[in-house]
C-alpha positions as CSV (number, residue, x, y, z in Angstrom):
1,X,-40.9,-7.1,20.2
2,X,-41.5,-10.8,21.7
3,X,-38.6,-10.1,24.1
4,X,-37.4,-7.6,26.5
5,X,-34.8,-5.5,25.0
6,X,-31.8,-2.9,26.9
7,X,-31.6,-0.7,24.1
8,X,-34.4,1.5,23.2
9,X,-34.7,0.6,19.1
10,X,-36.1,4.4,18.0
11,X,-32.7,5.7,19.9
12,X,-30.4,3.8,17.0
13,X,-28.4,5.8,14.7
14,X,-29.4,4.9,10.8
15,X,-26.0,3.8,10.0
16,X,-25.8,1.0,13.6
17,X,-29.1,0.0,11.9
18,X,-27.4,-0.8,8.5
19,X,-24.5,-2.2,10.2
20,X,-26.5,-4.6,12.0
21,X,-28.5,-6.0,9.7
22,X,-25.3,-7.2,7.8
23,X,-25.5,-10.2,10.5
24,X,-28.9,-10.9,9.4
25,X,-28.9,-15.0,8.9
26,X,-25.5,-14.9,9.9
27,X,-25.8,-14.1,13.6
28,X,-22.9,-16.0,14.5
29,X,-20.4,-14.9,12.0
30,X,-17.5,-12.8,12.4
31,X,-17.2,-9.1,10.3
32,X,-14.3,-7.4,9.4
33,X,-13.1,-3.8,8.6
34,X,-13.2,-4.7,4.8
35,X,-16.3,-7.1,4.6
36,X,-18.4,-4.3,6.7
37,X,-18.9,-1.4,4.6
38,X,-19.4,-3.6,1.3
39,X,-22.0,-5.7,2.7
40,X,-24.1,-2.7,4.7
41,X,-24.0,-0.6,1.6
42,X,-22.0,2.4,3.4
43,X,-18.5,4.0,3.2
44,X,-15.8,2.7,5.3
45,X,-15.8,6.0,7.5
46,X,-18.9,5.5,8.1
47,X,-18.9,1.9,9.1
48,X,-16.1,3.1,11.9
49,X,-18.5,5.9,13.1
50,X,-21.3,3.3,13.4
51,X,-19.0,0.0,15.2
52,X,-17.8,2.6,17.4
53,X,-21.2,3.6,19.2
54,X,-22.0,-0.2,18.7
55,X,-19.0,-1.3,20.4
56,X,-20.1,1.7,23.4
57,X,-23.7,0.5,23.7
58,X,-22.3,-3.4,24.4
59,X,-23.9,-4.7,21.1
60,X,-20.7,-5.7,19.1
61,X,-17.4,-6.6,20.5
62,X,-14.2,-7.0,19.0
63,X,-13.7,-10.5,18.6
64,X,-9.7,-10.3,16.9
65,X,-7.1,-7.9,16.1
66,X,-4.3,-8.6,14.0
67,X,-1.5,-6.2,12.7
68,X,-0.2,-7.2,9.3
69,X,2.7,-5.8,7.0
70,X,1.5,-5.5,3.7
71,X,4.0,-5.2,0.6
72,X,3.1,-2.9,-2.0
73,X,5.1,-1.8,-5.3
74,X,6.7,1.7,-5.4
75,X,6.9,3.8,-8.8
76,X,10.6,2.6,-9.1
77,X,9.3,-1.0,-8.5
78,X,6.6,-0.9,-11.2
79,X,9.3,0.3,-13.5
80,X,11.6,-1.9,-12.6
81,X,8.9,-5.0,-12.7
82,X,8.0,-3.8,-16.7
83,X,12.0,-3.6,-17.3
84,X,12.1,-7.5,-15.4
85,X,15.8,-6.9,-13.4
86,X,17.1,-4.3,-11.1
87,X,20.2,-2.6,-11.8
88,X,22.0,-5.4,-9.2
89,X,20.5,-7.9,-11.6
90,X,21.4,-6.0,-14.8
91,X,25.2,-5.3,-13.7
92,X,25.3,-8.8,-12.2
93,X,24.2,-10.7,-15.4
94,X,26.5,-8.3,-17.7
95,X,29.7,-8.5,-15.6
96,X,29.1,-12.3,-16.6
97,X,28.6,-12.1,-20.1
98,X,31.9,-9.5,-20.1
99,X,34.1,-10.0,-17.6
100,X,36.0,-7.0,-19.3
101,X,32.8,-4.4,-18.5
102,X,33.4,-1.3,-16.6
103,X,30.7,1.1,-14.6
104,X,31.1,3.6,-17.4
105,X,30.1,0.8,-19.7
106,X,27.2,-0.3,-17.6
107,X,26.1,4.0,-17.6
108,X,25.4,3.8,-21.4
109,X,22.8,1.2,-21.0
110,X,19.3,3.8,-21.4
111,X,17.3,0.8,-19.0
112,X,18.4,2.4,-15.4
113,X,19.4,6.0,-15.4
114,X,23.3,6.7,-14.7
115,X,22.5,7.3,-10.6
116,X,20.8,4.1,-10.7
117,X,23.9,2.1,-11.9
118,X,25.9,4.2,-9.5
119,X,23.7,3.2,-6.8
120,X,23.8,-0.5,-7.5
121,X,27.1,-0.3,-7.7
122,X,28.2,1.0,-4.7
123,X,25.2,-1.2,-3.1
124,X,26.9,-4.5,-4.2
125,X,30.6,-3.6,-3.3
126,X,29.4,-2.8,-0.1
127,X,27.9,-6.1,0.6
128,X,31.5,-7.8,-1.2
129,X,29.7,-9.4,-4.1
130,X,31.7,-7.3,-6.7
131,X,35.3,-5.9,-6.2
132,X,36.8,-3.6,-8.6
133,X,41.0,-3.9,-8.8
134,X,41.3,-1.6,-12.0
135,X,38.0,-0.5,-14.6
136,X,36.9,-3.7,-15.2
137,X,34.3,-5.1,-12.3
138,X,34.7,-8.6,-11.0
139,X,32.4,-11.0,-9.4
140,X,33.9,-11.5,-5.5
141,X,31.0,-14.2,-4.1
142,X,28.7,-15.8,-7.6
143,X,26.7,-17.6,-4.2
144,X,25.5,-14.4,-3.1
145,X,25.4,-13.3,-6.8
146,X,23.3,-16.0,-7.9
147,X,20.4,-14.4,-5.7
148,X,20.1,-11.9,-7.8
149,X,20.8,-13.2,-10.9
150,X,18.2,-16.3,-10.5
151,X,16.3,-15.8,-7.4
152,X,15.2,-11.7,-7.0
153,X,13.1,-11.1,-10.2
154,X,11.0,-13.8,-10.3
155,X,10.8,-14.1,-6.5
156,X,10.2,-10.3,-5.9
157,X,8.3,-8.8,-9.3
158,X,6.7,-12.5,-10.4
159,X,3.4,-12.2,-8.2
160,X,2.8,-8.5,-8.8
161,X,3.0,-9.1,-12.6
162,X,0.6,-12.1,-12.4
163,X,-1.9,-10.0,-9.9
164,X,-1.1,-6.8,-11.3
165,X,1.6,-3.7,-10.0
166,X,-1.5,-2.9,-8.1
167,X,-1.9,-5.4,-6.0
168,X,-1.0,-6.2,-2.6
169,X,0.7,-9.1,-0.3
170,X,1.3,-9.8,2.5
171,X,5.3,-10.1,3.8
172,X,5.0,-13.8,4.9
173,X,3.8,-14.7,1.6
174,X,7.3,-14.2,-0.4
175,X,10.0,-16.6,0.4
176,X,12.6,-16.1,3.5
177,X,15.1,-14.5,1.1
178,X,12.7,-12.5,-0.3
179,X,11.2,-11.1,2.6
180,X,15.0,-10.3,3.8
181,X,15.4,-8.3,0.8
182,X,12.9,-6.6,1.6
183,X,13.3,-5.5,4.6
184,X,16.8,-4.6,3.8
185,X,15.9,-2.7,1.2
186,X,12.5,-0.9,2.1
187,X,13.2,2.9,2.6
188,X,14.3,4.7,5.3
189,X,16.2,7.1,6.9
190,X,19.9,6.6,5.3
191,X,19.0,4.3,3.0
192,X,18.0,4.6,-1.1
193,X,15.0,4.1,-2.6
194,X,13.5,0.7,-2.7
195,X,11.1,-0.8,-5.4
196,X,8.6,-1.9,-2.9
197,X,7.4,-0.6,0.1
198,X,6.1,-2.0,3.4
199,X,2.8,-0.7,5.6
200,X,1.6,-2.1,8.3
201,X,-1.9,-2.6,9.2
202,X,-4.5,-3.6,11.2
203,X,-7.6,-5.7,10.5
204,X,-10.4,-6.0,13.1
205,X,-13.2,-8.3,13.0
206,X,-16.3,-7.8,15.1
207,X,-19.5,-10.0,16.7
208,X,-22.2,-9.3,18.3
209,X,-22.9,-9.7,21.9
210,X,-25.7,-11.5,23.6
211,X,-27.6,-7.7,23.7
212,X,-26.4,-7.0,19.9
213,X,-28.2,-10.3,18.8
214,X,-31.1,-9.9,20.7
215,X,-31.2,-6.0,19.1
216,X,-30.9,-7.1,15.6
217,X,-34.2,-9.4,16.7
218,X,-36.0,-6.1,17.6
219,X,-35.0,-4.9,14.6
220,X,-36.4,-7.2,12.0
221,X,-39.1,-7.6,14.0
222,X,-40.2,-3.9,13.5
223,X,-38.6,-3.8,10.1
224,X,-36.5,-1.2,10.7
225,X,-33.8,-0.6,7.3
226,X,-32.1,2.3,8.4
227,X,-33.4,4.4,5.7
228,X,-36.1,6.3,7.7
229,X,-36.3,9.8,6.8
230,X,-34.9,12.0,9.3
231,X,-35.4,15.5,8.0
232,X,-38.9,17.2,6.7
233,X,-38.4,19.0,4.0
234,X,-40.9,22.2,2.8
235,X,-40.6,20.5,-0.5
236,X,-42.3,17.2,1.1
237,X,-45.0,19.3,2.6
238,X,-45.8,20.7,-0.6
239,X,-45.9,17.2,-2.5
240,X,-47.8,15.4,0.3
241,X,-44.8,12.9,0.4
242,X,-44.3,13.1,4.2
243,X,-47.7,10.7,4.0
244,X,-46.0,7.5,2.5
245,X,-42.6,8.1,4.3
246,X,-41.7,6.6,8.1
247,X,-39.6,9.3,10.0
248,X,-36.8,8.9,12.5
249,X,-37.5,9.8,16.3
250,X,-36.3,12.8,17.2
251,X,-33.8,12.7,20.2
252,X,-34.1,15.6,22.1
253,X,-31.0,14.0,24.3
254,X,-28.5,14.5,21.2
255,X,-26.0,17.4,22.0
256,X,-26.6,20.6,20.1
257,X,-23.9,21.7,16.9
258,X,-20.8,22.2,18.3
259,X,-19.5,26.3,18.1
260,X,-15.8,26.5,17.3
261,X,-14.0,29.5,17.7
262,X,-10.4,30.2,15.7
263,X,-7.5,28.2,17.0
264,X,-4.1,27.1,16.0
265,X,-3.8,24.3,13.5
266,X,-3.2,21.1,16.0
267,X,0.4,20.4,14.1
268,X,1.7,24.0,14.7
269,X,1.0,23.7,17.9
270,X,2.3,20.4,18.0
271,X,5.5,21.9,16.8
272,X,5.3,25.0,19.2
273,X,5.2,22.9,22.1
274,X,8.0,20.5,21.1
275,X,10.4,23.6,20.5
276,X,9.3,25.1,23.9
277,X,9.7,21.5,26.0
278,X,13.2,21.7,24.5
279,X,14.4,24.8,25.0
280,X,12.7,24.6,29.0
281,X,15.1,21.8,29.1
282,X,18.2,24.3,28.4
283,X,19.1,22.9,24.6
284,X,20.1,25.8,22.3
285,X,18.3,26.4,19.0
286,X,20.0,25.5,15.5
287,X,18.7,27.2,12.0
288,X,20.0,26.8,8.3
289,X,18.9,27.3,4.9
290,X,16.5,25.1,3.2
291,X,18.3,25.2,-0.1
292,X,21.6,23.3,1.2
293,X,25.1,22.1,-0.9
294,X,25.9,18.6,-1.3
295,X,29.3,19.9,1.3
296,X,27.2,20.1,4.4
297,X,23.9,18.0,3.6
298,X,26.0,14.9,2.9
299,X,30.2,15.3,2.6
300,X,30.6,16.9,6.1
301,X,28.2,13.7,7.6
302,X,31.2,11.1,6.3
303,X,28.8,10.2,3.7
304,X,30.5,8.9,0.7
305,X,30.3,10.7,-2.8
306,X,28.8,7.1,-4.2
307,X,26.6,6.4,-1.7
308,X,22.8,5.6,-2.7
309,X,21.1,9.0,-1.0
310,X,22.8,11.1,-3.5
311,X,21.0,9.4,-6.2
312,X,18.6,11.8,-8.3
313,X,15.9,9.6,-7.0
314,X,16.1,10.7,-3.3
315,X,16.9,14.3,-3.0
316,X,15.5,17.4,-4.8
317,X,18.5,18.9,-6.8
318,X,18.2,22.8,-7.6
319,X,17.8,23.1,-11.5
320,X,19.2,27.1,-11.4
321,X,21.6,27.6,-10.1
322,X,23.5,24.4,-9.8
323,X,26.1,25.2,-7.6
324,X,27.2,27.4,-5.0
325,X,30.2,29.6,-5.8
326,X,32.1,28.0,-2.7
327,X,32.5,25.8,-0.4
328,X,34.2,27.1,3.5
329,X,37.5,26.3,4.4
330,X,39.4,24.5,6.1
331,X,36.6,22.8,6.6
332,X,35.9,21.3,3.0
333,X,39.6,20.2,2.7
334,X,39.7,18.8,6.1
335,X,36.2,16.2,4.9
336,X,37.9,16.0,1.5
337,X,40.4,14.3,3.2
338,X,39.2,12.2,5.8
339,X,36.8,10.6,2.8
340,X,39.9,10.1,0.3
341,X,42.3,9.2,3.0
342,X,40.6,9.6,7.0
343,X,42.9,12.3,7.3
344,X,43.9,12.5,11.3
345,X,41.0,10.7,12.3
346,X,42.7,7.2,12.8
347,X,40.0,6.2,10.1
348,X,41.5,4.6,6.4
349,X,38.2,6.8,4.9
350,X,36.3,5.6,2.4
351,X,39.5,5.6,0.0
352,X,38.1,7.1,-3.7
353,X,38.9,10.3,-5.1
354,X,36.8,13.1,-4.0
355,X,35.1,15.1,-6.5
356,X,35.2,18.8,-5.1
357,X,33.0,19.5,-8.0
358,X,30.2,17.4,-6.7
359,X,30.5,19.3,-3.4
360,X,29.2,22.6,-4.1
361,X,26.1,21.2,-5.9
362,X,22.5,22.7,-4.5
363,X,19.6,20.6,-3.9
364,X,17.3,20.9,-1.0
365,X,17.9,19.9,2.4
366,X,17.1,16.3,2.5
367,X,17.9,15.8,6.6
368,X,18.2,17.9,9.7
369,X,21.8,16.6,10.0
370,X,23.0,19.2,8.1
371,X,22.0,21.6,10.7
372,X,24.3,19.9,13.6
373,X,27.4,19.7,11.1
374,X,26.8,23.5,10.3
375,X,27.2,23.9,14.5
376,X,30.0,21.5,14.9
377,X,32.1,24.3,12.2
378,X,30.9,27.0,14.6
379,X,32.9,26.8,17.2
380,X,30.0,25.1,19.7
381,X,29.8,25.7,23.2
382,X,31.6,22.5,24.8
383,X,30.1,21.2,26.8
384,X,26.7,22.1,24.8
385,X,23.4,21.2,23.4
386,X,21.5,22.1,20.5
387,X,18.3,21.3,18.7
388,X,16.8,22.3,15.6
389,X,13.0,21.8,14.0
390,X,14.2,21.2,10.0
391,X,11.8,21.1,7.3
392,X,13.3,18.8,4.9
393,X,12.7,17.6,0.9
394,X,12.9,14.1,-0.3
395,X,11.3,12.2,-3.2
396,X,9.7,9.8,-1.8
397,X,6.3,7.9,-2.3
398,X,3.5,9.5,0.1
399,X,1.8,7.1,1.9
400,X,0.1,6.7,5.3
401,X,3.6,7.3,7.0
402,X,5.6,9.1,4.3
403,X,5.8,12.1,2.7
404,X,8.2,14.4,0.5
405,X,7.8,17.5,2.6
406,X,8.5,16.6,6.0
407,X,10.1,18.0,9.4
408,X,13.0,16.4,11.4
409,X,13.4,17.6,15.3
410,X,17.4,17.3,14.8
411,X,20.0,18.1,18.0
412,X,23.5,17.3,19.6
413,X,24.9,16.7,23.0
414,X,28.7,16.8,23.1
415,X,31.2,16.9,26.2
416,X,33.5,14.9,27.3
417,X,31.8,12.9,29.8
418,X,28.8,12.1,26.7
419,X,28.1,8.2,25.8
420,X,25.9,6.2,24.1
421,X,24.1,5.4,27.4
422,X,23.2,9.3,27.4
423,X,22.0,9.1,24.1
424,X,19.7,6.1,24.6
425,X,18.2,8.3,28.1
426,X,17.7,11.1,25.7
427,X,15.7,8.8,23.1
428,X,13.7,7.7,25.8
429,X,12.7,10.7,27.3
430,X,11.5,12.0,23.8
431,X,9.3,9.0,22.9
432,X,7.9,9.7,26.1
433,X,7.0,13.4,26.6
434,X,7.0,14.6,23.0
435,X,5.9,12.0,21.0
436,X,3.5,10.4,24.2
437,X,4.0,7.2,23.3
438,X,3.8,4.3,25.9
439,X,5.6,1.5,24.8
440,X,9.2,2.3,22.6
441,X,12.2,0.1,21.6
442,X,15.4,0.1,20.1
443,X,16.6,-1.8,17.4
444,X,20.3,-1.9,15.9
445,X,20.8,0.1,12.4
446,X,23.7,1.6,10.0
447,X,24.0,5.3,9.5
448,X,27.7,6.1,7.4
449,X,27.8,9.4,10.1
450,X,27.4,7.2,13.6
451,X,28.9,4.4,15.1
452,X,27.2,2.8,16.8
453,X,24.3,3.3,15.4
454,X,20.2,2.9,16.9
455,X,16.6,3.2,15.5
456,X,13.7,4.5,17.9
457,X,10.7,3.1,17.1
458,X,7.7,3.6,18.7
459,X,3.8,1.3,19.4
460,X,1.0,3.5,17.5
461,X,-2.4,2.4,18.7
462,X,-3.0,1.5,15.2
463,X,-0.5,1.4,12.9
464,X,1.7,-1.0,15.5
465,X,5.5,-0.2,15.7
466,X,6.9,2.7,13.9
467,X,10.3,4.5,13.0
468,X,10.8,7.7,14.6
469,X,14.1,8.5,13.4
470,X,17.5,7.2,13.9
471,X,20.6,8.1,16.3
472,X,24.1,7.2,17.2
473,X,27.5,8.5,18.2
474,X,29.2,10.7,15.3
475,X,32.2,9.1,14.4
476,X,35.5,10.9,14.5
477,X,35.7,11.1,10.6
478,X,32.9,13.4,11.1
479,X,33.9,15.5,14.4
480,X,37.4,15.8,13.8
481,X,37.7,17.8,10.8
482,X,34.7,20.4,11.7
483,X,37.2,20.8,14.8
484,X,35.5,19.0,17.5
485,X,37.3,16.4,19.3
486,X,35.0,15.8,22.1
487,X,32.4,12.8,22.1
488,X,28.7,13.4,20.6
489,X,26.0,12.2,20.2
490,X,23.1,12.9,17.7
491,X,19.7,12.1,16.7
492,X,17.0,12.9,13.7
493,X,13.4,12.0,14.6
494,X,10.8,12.4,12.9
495,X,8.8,15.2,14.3
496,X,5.7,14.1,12.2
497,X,5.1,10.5,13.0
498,X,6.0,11.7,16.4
499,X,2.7,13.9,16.6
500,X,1.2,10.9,14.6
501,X,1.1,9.3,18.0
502,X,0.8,12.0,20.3
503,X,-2.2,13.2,18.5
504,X,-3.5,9.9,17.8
505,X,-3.6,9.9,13.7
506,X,-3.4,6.6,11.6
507,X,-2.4,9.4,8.3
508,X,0.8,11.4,8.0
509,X,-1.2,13.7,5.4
510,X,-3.9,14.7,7.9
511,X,-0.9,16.8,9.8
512,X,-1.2,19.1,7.1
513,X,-4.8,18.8,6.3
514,X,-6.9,22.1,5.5
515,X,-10.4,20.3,6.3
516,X,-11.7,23.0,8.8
517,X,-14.0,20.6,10.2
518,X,-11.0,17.9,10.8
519,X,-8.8,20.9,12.5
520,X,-11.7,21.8,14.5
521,X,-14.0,18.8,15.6
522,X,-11.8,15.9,15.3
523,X,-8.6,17.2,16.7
524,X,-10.5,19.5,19.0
């Protein structure tokens, strides 16, 4: 070497060598987590391994960070992109051809299945675009309609079909209605499915430092690839090929193979710990079945028989049997009521005919709720606590913060001193302790079972902000006919992205991952 050099070259990992030389001519240029693993030839995980002792020995530094949210079509969005409408854009565009058409009307069309039309529905009444004074539907606000007629499709579907319904965008690049939409609309807790979905992630790009360039120097100098051999083989013996090959130095300083002795899986004992901080803290345990009626997953929460999480798309419905023989009284009449009527709840309900049928349907349990309105028909201890770890079921597209098969940490406070102030203390001391995350907020949401309503989210290192879960104050149309009348408040968080950030993963599926060598090392 013609210089002086900090870091002794023979000591360098292949994979910072290969990494390294992708600045070669380009000294001054900036790399990112995408351009990286292309351009030095090596897989992504790799590339992270390598920038990471890099980053350690001074020789690259991160030069910019940026957190993006990246829209992405859903399998209901493809679908709906090949159909070109939604079912809002269907009905809408039919109720104006046929001012005389009905919802049963709408149901025959084979394009969206019956839920979906149900779902659309219900979504546009609720936002007072349609209005329905006897079977046939009316248009209440063609301003707001004309969105959807005119502006959604080619707005929402037209660059995916142009890129392809693989492709990705980011959120700024869709119009300011569009990217309202979609926020709206992207799924969550309470909320249907959505035809796109929204990730966010972050992009690093990288430099080298003073000592970086003056390594990289070293190494062209010696004309070092990266692709010395590293391991002598009996087979190169034999050949004579260890003549013509150059070999690594061996590093008598490297640590010797880690020995690893059987241990919990890191999420159970995620999940053993959460349930042990929250009994310590005097809360009482709730169970219930997995396999749950429509009654106490959704009726006994206020949550109306039209409303988009009963849609086919969203829960797992049991195929045999379909329903439950019965449904307990008085508490099924008493919901019945306060959703026809409000009953004695100083509510007006949500004024349509309950279908008592539709009640004792199966399906699985698709939120921990369920657990707290099974303990409010108890008889619970007043004033009382109660939490419960629920494994729930919902359809939903698996990504790196979703999955079908997931668990809730669910619980109730009720007394009559209880407010929302409590409930936002509570939150608090959660995102802290259990989920160990240092930064959390709150943002304003809707839930048909609390009023009012909040969202805990929480800063991951690298995903950005997250939802945990949301939370409110049960509203007396809830309470009152499971024969509570005290105040309460309740919460369902998501236990998994919680340990997401305790335990510092970027992937919900590595929670449940059977890699003995991630359980082991990684998570060690």
């Amino acid at each position: 070497m013609t210089q002086e050099s900090k870091i002794d070259l023979s000591s360098l990992h292949a994979l910072e060598i290969q990494t390294l030389r992708v600045y070669e001519g380009k000294e001054e240029d900036e790399q990112t987590d995408t351009t990286l693993p292309e351009a030095a030839g090596i897989g992504p995980g790799q590339v992270r391994r390598a920038i990471e002792w890099l980053i350690s020995k001074d020789l690259v530094e991160i030069s910019q960070e940026l957190t993006v949210s990246v829209v992405s079509l859903t399998e209901l969005g493809v679908a709906q992109a090949d159909v070109g409408a939604t079912p809002e854009t269907a009905l809408l565009l039919q109720v104006g051809k046929d001012p005389s058409t009905t919802l049963k009307d709408l149901q025959s069309d084979t394009r969206f299945d019956r839920g979906d039309w149900g779902s659309a529905f219900g979504s546009l009444k609720g936002e007072r675009i349609i209005d329905q004074k006897g079977p046939a539907i009316e248009i209440a606000d063609t301003d707001r309609a004309a969105f959807y007629t005119e502006r959604l499709v080619p707005g929402l579907f037209g660059p995916f079909q142009e890129a392809g319904k693989e492709a990705t965008f980011d959120l700024g690049d869709f119009p300011e209605e569009i990217q309202e939409y979609i926020s709206a609309k992207t799924t969550k807790r309470g909320k249907g499915k959505a035809p796109v979905r929204v990730e966010e992630r972050a992009t690093r790009s990288y430099r080298l430092t003073d000592s970086g360039l003056q390594t990289l120097q070293g190494i062209l100098e010696a004309n070092l690839t990266g692709e010395e051999v590293s391991r002598l083989t009996s087979e190169m013996l034999q050949s004579g090929e260890w003549k013509g090959v150059d070999f690594r130095r061996y590093d008598l300083s490297i640590k010797p193979p880690r020995i690893t002795i059987g241990r919990h899986h890191p999420y159970r004992a995620y999940l053993d710990s959460t349930r042990r901080k929250l009994l310590a803290l005097g809360f009482e345990e709730m169970k219930g079945p997995l396999v749950e009626t429509e009654f106490w997953n959704m009726d006994a929460l206020y949550m109306p028989q039209f409303h988009a999480a009963r849609n086919i798309h969203d829960a797992y419905y049991v195929k045999e049997p379909t329903h439950s023989d019965r449904v307990e009284e008085p508490y099924f009449s008493n919901v019945a009521e306060a959703h026809s009527t409000g009953g004695d709840t100083g509510s007006r309900g949500w004024r349509y005919e309950f279908n008592p049928e539709r009640s004792r349907q199966l399906l699985l349990r698709s939120q921990g709720t369920a657990l707290s309105a099974r303990t409010l028909a108890s008889g619970p201890n007043i004033p009382g606590k109660y939490f419960g770890i629920a494994r729930c079921f919902r359809q939903d597209d698996v990504d790196a913060t979703h999955s079908a098969d997931f668990f809730q940490v669910e619980g109730i406070v009720l007394g009559e001193s209880i407010n929302f102030r409590s409930l936002l203390g509570l939150l608090k001391l959660f995102a802290l302790e259990i989920a160990q995350s240092e930064e959390v907020r709150y943002v304003p949401d809707y839930f048909p079972f609390t009023e009012p309503s909040v969202e805990l989210q929480a800063k991951h290192p690298t995903l950005g902000w997250i939802e945990l879960g949301g939370a409110g104050l049960f509203r007396p149309e809830l309470t009152r006919p499971l024969g509570v009348n005290v105040p309460v408040i309740a919460w369902g968080l998501g236990v998994d992205r919680m340990a997401m950030v305790a335990l510092g993963i970027d992937d919900i599926r590595d929670l449940f991952s059977s890699d003995l060598d991630f359980v082991r090392n990684e998570r060690g």
